[in-house]
C-alpha positions in Angstrom: 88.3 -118.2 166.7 85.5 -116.9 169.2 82.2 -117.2 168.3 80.7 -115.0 166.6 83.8 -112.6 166.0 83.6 -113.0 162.1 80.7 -112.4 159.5 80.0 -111.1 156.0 79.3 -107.7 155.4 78.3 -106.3 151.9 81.0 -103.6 150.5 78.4 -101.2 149.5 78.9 -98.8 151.9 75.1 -97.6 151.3 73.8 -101.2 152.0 76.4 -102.4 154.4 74.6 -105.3 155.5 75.6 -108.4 157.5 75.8 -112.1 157.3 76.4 -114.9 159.4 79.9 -116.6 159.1 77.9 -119.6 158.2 75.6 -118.7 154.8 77.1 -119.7 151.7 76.5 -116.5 149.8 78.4 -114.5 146.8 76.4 -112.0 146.7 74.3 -109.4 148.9 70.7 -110.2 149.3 69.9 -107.3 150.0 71.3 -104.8 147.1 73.7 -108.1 144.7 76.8 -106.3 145.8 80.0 -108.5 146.7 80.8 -109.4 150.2 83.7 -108.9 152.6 84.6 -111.2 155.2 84.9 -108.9 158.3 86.5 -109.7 162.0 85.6 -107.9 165.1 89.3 -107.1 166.3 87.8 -106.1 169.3 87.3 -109.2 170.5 90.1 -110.9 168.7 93.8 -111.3 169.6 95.7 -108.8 167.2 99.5 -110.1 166.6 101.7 -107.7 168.4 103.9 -107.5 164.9 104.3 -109.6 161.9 107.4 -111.1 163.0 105.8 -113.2 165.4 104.5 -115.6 162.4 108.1 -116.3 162.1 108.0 -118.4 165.0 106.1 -121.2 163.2 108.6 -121.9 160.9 109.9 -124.5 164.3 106.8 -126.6 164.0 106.9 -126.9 160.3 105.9 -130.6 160.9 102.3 -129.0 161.9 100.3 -129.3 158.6 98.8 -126.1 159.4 101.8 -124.3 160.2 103.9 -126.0 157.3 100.6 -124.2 154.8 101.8 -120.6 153.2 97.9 -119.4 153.8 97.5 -120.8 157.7 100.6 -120.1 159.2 99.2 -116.4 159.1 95.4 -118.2 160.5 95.6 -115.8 163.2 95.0 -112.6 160.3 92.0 -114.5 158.9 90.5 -115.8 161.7 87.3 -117.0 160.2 87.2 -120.7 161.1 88.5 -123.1 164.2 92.2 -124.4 163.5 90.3 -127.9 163.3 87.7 -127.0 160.5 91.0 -125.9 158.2 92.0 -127.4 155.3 95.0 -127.9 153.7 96.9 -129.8 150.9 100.2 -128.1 151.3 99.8 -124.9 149.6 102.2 -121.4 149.6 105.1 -123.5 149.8 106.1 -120.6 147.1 109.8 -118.2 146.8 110.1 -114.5 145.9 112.9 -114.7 143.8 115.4 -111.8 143.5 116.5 -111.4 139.8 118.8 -109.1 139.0 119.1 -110.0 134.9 115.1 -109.3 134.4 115.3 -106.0 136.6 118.3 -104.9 134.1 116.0 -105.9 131.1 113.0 -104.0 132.5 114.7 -100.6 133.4 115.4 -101.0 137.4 118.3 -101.1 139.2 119.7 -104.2 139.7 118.3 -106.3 142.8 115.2 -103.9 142.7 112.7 -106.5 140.9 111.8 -109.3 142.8 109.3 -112.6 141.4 107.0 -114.2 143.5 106.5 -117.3 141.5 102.7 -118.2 143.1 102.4 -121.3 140.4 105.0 -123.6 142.9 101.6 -124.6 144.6 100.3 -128.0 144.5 98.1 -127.2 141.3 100.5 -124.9 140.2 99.0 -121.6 140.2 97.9 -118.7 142.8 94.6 -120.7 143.2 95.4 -123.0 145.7 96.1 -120.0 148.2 92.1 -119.3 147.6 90.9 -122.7 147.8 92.6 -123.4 151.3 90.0 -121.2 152.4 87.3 -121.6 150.2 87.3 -125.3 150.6 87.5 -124.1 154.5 83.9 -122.5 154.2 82.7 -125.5 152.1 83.3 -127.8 154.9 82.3 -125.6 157.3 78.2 -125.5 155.5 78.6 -128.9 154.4 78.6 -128.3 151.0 78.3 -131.4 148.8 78.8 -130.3 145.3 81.7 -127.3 144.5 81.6 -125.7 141.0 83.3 -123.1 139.3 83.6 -121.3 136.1 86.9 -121.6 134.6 89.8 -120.3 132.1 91.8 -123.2 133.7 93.4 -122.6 137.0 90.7 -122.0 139.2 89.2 -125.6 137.9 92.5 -127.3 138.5 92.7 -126.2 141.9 88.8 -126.7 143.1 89.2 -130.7 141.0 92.3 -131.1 143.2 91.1 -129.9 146.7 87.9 -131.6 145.9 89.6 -134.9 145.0 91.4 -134.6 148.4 88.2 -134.2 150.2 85.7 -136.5 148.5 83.4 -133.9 146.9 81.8 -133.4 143.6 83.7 -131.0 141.1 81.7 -129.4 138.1 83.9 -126.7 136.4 82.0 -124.7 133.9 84.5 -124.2 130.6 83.9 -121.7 127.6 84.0 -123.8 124.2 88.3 -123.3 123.1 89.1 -121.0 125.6 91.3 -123.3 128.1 94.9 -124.5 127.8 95.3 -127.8 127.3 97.4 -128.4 130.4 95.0 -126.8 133.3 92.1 -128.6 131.7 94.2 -131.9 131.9 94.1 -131.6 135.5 90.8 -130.9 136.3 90.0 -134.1 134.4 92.6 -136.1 135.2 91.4 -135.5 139.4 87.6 -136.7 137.8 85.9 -132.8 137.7 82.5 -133.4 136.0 83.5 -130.5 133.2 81.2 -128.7 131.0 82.2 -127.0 128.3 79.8 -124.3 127.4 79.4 -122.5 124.3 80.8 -119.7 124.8 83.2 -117.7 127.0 84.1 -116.9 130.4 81.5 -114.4 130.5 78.9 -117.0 129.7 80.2 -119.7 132.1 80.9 -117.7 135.3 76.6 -116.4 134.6 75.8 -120.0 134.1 77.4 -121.7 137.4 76.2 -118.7 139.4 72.2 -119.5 137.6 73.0 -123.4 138.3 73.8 -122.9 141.8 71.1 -120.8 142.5 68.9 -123.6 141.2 70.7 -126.3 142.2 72.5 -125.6 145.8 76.2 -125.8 144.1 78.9 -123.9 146.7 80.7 -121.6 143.9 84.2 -121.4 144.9 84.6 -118.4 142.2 86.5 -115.4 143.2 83.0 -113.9 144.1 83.2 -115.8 146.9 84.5 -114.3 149.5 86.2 -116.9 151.8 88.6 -117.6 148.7 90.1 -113.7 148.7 90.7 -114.3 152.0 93.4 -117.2 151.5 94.2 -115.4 148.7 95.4 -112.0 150.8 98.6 -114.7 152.0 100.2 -114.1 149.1 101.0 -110.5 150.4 102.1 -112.0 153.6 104.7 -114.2 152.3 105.8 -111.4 150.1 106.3 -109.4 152.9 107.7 -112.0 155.4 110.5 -112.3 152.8 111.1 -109.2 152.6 112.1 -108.9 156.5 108.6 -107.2 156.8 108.9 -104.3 155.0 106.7 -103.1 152.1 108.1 -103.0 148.3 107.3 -99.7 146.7 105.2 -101.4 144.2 103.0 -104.9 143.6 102.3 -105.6 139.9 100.1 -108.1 138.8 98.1 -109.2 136.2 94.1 -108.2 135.7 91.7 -110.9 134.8 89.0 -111.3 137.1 91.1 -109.2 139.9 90.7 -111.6 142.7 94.0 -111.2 143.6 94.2 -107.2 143.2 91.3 -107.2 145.4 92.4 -109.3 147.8 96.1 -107.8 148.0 94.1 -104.5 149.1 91.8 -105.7 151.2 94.9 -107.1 153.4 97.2 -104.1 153.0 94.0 -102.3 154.2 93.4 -104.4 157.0 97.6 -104.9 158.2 97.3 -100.6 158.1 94.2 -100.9 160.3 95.6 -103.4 162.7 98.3 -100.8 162.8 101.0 -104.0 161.9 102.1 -101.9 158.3 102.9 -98.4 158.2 103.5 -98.3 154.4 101.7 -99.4 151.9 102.9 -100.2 148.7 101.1 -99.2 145.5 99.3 -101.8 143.3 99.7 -102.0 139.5 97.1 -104.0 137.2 97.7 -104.8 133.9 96.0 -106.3 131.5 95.9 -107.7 127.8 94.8 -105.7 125.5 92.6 -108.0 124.2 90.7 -108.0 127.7 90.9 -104.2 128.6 87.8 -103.4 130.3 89.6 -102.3 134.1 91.7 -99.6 131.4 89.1 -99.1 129.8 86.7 -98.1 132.6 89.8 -97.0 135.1 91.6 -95.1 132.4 89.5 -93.7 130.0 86.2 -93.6 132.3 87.2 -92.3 135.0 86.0 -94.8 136.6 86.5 -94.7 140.7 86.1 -96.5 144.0 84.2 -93.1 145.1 83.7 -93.7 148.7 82.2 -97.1 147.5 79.7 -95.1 145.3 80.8 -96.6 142.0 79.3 -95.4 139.0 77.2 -98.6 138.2 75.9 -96.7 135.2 79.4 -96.2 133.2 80.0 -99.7 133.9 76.9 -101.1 132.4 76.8 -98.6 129.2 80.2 -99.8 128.5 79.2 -103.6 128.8 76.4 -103.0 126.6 78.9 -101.4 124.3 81.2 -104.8 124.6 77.6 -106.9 123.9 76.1 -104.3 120.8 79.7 -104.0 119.2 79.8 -108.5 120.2 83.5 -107.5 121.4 84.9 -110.6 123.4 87.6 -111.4 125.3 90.6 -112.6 122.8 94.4 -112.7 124.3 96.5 -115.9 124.4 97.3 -115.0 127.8 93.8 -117.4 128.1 94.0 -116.8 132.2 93.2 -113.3 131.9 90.8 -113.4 128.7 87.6 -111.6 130.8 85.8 -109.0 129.2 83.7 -109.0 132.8 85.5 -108.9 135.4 83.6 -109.9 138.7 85.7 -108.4 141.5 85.5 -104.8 139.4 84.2 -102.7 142.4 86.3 -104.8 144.8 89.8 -104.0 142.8 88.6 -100.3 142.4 88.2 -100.2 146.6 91.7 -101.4 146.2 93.7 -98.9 143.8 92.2 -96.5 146.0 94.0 -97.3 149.2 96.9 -98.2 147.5 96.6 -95.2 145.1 97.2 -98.0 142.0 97.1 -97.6 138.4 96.0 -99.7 135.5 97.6 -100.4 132.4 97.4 -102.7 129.5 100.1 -104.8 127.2 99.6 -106.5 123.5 100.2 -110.3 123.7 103.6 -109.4 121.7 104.6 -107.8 124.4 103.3 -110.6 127.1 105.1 -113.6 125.2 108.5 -111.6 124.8 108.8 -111.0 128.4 107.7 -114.7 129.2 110.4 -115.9 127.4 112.6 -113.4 129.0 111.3 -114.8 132.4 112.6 -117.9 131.6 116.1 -117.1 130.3 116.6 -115.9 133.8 114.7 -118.3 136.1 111.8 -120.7 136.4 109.3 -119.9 133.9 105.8 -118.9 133.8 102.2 -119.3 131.9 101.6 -116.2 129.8 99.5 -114.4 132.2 102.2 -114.0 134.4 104.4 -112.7 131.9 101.5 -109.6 131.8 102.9 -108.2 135.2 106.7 -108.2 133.9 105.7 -106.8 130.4 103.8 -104.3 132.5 106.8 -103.7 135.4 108.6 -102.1 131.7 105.7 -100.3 130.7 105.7 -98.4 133.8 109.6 -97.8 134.4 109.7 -96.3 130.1 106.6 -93.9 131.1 108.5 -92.8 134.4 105.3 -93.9 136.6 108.3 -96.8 138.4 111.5 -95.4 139.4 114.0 -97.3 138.8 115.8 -97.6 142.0 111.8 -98.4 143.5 111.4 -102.1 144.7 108.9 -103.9 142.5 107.2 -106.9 143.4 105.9 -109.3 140.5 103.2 -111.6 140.8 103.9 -114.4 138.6 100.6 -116.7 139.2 101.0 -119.8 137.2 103.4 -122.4 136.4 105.7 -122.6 132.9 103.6 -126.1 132.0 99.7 -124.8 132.4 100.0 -123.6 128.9 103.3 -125.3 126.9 101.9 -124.7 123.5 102.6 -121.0 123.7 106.3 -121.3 124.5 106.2 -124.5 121.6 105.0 -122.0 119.2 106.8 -119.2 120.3 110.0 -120.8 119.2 109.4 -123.0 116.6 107.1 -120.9 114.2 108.0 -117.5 112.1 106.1 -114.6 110.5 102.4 -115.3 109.8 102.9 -118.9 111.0 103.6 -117.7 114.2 101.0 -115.0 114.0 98.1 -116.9 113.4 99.4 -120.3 115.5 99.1 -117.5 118.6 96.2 -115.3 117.4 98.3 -112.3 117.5 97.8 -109.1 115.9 100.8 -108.0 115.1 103.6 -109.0 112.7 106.5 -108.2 115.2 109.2 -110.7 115.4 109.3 -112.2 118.6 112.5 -110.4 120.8 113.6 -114.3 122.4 112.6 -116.7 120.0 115.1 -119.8 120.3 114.8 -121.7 117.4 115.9 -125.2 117.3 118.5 -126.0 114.3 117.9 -129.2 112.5 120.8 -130.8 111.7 122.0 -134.4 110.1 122.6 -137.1 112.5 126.0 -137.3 112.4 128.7 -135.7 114.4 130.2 -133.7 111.8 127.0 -131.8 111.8 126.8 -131.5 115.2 129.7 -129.6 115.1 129.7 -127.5 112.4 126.5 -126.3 114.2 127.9 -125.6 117.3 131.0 -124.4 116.1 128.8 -122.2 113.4 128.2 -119.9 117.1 124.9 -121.8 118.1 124.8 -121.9 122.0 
């Protein structure tokens, strides 16, 4: 990296301010909008095609070059290759399932998984924290926090671990799953478990960091977008380089929507992709404010003049009417969403849609995920359920290539599939705070039978498989 050839710049057009490459900030000063990290390509060696990062697959004995986010350094060139940090990470597979793509409506070998959990934490996270942790270094932070629905806290404990620092991961009271919350303890977090939700803990570590100096390695930061914009890369490098028609992933706080447009953006700019493929978000419906605002509000990027107004009246609306969050898709469960403006910049240039899915919809395609590959944590399962969505409403064609993020592994949450296939009716119902009465479509329910042989086959031969 040459000095001085990458800073901050606010994303409010309006404001448009800059920052050095070395403040710790997530946030303007000037106006509180969110930040960008911006290179001066002028100054910069551009890669003459994206096939060239092909050629460090022959050092894959180089730490850096073995990691999914730095072998493609050279597109976020924020930091020297000595400052870099890696545990690893984007060691990840885009699968090509042609069962699921059957299931969903598409023509076979037209839905392809990229299964992000295969990272050392085992979700998308880790692609973030490379970076984050990156910056971290780079201002000698001492103490990381982060507000958490599990992943991101089991990534920053793990990375933090690894490089001697403090962790404190802000919790809302019930709302992790027992097996992302593991890890953060088990790698010695100092966790909090506020009472409350996400909401509340993602204000509350932003307040204690003001206060207290804590480097927020949040998605409002914007060094962890920028590991996070990989994910695209590696999609696209196994695709010989050439863009799907469509990325679907799930909603939540929409780092990764924001980040996947900010590098399709960027890759267009740099004139390295002519194409860009069209993002789809979906969420839960139990955490529907991007439909909400999006689909029913009209809501726009605008030139970067987003209608703060809407925005707050309908968050006022959520807080008078004390609507929260509620989906058992607990990674997505945000009701305020911090990369809003920064996901709406991103449906713009990709000319993306929004939709939603009920959690009956989310856990039948998770277990359909798994009958036909590695599995997946519920949020995952939001893009497949919403892949179908969009192929029965004719928005997907079904000879279109469709990418699906899957961002977490099958064991961050393995109550849900536990449940899922061991409980009927309004067991089931209220064991995963569902809505709806709907048998599930996949349930696999185990057969109790006498220990005996005879038994044992009497229930095979009765047509179990």
């Amino acid at each position: 990296m040459q000095k001085d050839c990458a800073f901050q710049r606010c994303i409010n057009p309006a404001c448009a301010a800059t920052f050095d490459i070395l403040q710790a900030l997530t946030a303007c000063p000037s106006c509180g909008e969110l930040l960008d990290v911006v290179y001066d390509w002028d100054r910069l060696p551009v890669p003459k095609s994206l096939s060239d990062f092909e050629k460090r697959w022959t050092s894959r004995t180089a730490p850096l070059d073995f990691s999914g986010v730095w072998r493609f350094r050279d597109l976020l060139p924020f930091a020297s290759d000595e400052a870099l940090v890696t545990v690893g990470e984007g060691q990840t597979v885009l699968y090509h399932n042609t069962t699921l793509a059957r299931e969903v409506g598409l023509t076979g070998g037209r839905l392809h998984l990229q299964y992000v959990g295969f990272n050392p934490s085992g979700s998308f996270k880790d692609n973030g924290m490379a970076a984050g942790f990156t910056h971290a270094r780079m201002v000698s932070a001492g103490r990381v926090a982060c507000a958490s629905t599990g992943n991101t806290s089991a990534s920053l404990a793990l990375y933090a671990s690894v490089l001697g620092m403090q962790a404190v991961v802000f919790i809302g009271s019930g709302k992790i799953a027992y097996g992302k919350l593991a890890q953060a303890l088990d790698s010695g977090a100092l966790t909090l478990q506020i009472r409350g939700d996400f909401d509340d803990a993602m204000r509350l570590v932003q307040e204690a960091a003001a206060k207290l100096g804590l480097y927020v390695l949040n998605s409002v930061n914007p060094f962890r977008l920028e590991g996070q914009k990989t994910i695209m890369y590696r999609v696209l490098e196994a695709l010989s380089w050439e863009a799907p028609d469509w990325v679907v992933v799930p909603g939540g706080n929409l780092g990764n929507s924001s980040a996947f447009g900010k590098a399709f953006m960027e890759l267009r700019d740099l004139g390295l992709l002519k194409r860009l493929p069209r993002i789809a978000v979906i969420n839960s419906t139990g955490a529907r404010t991007l439909t909400a605002l999006v689909g029913e509000k009209n809501l726009s990027w605008n030139s970067g003049a987003v209608d703060q107004d809407t925005v707050a009246r309908y968050y006022a609306y959520l807080d008078e009417n004390s609507i929260r969050a509620h989906t058992l898709a607990t990674a997505i469960e945000i009701n305020r969403p911090v990369n809003l403006r920064k996901c709406l910049r991103a449906l713009d240039v990709t000319h993306g849609v929004v939709r939603e899915v009920p959690d009956e919809d989310i856990i039948d395609a998770k277990a359909l995920i798994a009958r036909s590959g590695p599995g997946c944590e519920p949020a995952s399962a939001a893009s497949v359920a919403g892949v179908k969505l969009l192929v029965d409403e004719g928005v997907i064609a079904p000879d279109e290539r469709v990418v699906a993020i899957l961002t977490g592994n099958v064991l961050k949450d393995p109550d849900v599939p536990v449940k899922y296939n061991s409980l009927k009716g309004a067991e089931l119902t209220k064991a995963l705070g569902l809505f709806s009465t709907r048998p599930p479509r996949y349930q696999n329910l185990p057969i109790e039978v006498d220990a005996d042989l005879g038994s044992i086959v009497n229930a095979l031969e009765g047509g179990v498989s």
